[in-house]
N, C-alpha and C positions, 0 to 999 in steps of 0.2 A: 491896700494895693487893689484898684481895679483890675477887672477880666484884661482888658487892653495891656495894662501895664506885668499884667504875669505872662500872658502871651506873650509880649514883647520880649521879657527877661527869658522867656523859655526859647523864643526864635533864637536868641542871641548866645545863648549856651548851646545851643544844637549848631551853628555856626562856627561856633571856636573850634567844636570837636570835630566837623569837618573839615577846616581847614587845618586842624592838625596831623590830622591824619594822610592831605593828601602833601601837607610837605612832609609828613615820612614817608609816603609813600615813592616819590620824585627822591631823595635823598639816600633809598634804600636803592634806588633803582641804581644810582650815579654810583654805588658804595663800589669798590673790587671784589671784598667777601664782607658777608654777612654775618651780625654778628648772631653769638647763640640763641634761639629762641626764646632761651628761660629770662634773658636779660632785658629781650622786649616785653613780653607777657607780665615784667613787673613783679614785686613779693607779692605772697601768699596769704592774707591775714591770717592773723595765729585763731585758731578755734577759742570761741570763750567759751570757758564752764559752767554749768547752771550755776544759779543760785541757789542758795538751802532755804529754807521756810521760814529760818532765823533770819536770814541775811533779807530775805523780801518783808518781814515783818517792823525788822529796822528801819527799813527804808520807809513803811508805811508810816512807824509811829513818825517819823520825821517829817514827811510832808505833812504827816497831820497838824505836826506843831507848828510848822513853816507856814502853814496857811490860816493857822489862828484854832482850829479844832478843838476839842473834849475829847478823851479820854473815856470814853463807853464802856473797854471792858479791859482789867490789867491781866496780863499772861502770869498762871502758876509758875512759881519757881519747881522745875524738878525736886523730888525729895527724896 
């Protein structure tokens, strides 16, 4: 993707979100009551929880395999 062409895709997403906004805006205006503000403002993402050293070490050896890699060094088993 050229400069031109990410500029363009970025104009164009900055565009939707204003014209979305200003037909709620016009649509809130027309409304008789409004509804509650928690219902506009959209959910909440739920919080994620780290990972554990195990759970990020998994994940390494797998991309290592995914992308063709060796095996350098194997982790002791607890004992």
């Amino acid at each position: 993707m050229t400069h031109r062409e990410a500029d363009q895709k970025r104009f164009d997403f900055e565009q939707r979100g204003r014209a979305w906004l200003a037909w709620h805006i016009v649509a809130l205006d027309r409304s008789k009551r409004l509804p509650p503000l928690k219902t506009l403002l959209g959910h909440d993402k739920p919080e994620r929880k780290a990972q554990t050293w195990q759970e990020q070490a998994l994940i390494a050896r797998q991309l290592n395999a995914a992308f063709g890699g060796t095996v350098t060094r194997r982790e002791q088993p607890n004992a």
